[in-house]
Steps between C-alpha positions, in 0.01 A plus 500: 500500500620554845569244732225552739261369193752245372771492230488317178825276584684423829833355431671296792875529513726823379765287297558579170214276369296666710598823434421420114175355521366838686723711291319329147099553703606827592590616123178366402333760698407291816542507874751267678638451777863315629502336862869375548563357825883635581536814549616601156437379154701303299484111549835355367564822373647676828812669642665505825795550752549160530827510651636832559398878542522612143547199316152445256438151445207348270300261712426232211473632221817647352617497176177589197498377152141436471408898648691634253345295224113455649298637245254653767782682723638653146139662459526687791686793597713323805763771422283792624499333817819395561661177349772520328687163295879492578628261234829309635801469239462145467088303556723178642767331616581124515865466634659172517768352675778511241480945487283509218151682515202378260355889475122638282630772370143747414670394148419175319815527327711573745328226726539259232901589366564393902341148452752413232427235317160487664401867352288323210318293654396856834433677168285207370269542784542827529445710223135364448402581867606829476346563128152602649663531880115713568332277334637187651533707918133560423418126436694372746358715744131424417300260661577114288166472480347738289594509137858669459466830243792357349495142498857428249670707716424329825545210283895563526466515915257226511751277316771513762277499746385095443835418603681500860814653478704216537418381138580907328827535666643246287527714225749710647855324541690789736473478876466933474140464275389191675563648878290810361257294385403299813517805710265651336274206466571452875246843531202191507584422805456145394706175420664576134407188380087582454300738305480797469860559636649498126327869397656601873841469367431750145215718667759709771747536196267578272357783737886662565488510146203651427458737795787461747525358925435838623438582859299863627688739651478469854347136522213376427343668710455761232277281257258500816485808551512618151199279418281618809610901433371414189143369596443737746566751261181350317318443777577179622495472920706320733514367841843359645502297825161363477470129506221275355411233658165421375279598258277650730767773565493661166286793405247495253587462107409347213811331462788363661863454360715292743880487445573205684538120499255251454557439902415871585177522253387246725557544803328860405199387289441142563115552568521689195606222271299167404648194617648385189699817403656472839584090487706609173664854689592218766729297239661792352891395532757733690844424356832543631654791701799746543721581788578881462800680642600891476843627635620879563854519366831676570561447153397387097491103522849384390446302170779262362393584169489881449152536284321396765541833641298644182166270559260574694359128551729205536418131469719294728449099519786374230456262230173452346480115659595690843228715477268222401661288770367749751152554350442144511623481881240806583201347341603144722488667792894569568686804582718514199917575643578705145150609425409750211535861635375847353709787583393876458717794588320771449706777622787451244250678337251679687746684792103553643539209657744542775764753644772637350797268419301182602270253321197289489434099394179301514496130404301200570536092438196265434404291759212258570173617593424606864894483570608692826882417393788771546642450154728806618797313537439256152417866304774652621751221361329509206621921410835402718560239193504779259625798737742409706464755825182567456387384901766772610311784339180393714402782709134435540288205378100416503401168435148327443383175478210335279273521796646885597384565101137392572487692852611794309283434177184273556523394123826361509314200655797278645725760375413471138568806340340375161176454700466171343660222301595641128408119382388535140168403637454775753665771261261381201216450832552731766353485785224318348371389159273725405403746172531770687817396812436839652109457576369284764122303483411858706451732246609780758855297533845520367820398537775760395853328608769349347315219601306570206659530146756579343650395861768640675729800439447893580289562154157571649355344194261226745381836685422632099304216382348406824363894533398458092241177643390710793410773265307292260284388807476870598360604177 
């Protein structure tokens, strides 16, 4: 079918999602066609000179557990075009202020021998999850609504996730395993006192474990393109630097994907959509937001504690009641002064990134929704606290604000990266409750984002499913 005479699917927005959902219509032996707005695919999934000539730095997205696990990506031969995993020695780092590092090692043994006398009870937890680690990334990357395949083993995620993470961390008694703990349950972007924040704090580990905190050689940049080599290779069209603006505007199909937020679908479609459908799109809750720095460096980042020079992602924010401290100040509205900060630093691994001799870092801090803050100062005390010299390595810096996110990425509404609230009610009911969360009451209409389940994260599984209820309507 050519596009003078229509396509079968138009999908709206190149990100990874996107990419996906016309990836899974065109292996089913249908037309599509990607419109992405910017001028080259990729979403959260980009890279850019940022700060120097030479020095690659990942827009958002940066560090990829969940694309090296999604079950769809691992069906599809991303290698032929391109991407390539570079594991780091260590998944994560969690210095604190005494020297010591709390470290996942990609071994649960070695991981747990650090915790001391808190290695039983990381094993306890652990060793189930990563029994039937498929079987449970497969669950937990379904939509909650349809019956899981296999319903015990979710059974083992579902129990942690019931409770916030302030109640689980009491099993652990050393500050090393409870620091770990909150920053990883500090990935929900939401106070650590309510659901589903407790599953947070296992699920990151449990992935290093299971599949590593890789990052593609030469940014992310390279999951874009490697995903839209791939459906062009099958077929698939697309069409950078074309905007949407309304419905009108898009050619002729028999169904359209769109990988954006609730907000964009409609603004796009909203004489497309009955009244009802759009009242509940209108309530769908935007959570907090980051404030994201990169710098171009003379040199590595100077960790106090020498292993922090083996991981590729570092956790900096203290104590466990620090870290909840700040999540707590975020979701009131404040601007926390030691706020939970993700570090990457990709070209300890990946000399890609920038020239010869020098280095890379990317971070970013939550902040409160619609926040046009400079949190560079705040950040940078933050990796000071734990590398002492770090400001004088500085040679180039690019900084971005929750409202510079949205401007850059429409979905980040507010500069929300998750592109909505991971409550347990929008994970479980996301963006709307419905059977089917990727169909709309137009039976030509879908919604392919992370907006949609499983949520956020650079899987493509929401572009998968939502293409799988396009095709049943294209039948």
């Amino acid at each position: 079918m050519t596009s003078d005479s229509g396509y079968d699917a138009v999908v709206v927005g190149a990100g990874p999602n996107g990419l996906a959902a016309a990836i899974e219509i065109a292996r089913a032996g249908r037309s599509v066609l990607v419109i992405e707005a910017a001028e080259t695919v990729g979403g959260g999934a980009r890279t850019s000179e940022l700060t120097l000539p030479g020095f690659r730095h990942d827009d958002c997205s940066a560090i990829h557990p969940m694309g090296v696990a999604s079950p769809f990506f691992r069906k599809l031969p991303l290698h032929e075009h391109g991407l390539e995993w570079v594991h780091p020695g260590f998944p994560l780092a969690h210095p604190l202020d005494d020297g010591s590092t709390a470290l996942v090692d990609h071994s649960i043994d070695v991981t747990a021998d650090r915790f001391g006398e808190d290695g039983p009870a990381y094993r306890a937890v652990m060793e189930p999850l990563l029994r039937d680690a498929d079987k449970l990334l497969a669950g937990f990357l379904s939509p909650m609504t349809q019956v899981p395949q296999n319903p015990f083993v979710m059974l083992r995620l579902g129990r942690l996730a019931i409770r916030p993470a302030t109640k689980i961390v009491d099993r652990f008694k050393t500050p090393g395993a409870r620091a770990l703990y909150g920053g990883n349950a500090a990935h929900a972007i939401m106070p650590l006192d309510r659901l589903p924040t407790g599953a947070f704090g296992f699920v990151y580990s449990f992935l290093a474990h299971a599949y590593g905190w890789p990052m593609p050689r030469g940014g992310s940049q390279a999951i874009s393109d490697a995903l839209a080599g791939y459906l062009t290779s099958i077929g698939g069209r697309i069409e950078c630097g074309r905007r949407i603006g309304s419905f009108r505007e898009l050619p002729p199909a028999r169904a359209y994907l769109f990988d954006t937020s609730p907000r964009q679908l409609l603004d796009i479609a909203d004489d497309q959509l009955s009244w009802a459908y759009k009242r509940k799109l209108a309530r769908y809750k935007y959570g907090a937001a980051v404030f994201k720095i990169d710098w171009a460096l003379d040199s590595p980042v100077p960790w106090k504690a020498p292993e922090c020079t083996l991981a590729g992602t570092l956790h900096l924010g203290g104590t466990f009641e620090e870290i909840a401290a700040s999540e707590a100040a975020v979701a009131a509205g404040e601007h926390p002064d030691k706020p939970w900060v993700i570090v990457a630093q990709q070209s300890l691994f990946d000399p890609t990134r920038a020239p010869s001799g020098k280095h890379t870092a990317w971070a970013y801090c939550h902040v409160p929704n619609g926040s046009t803050v400079d949190m560079t100062d705040v950040l940078e005390r933050q990796v000071e606290r734990f590398a002492p010299g770090f400001r004088d390595l500085v040679l180039g810096r690019s900084t971005r604000t929750a409202v510079d996110l949205e401007r850059y990425n429409e979905n980040y509404v507010g500069g929300d990266i998750a592109s909505g609230e991971p409550s347990f009610r929008q994970i479980v009911f996301r963006p709307v409750a419905r059977r089917v969360p990727y169909a709309t009451p137009h039976p030509g209409i879908f919604i392919c984002s992370s907006s949609t389940p499983p949520g956020p994260g650079v899987h493509g599984m929401c572009g998968y499913y939502a293409a799988r209820a396009a095709l049943r309507r294209l039948r």
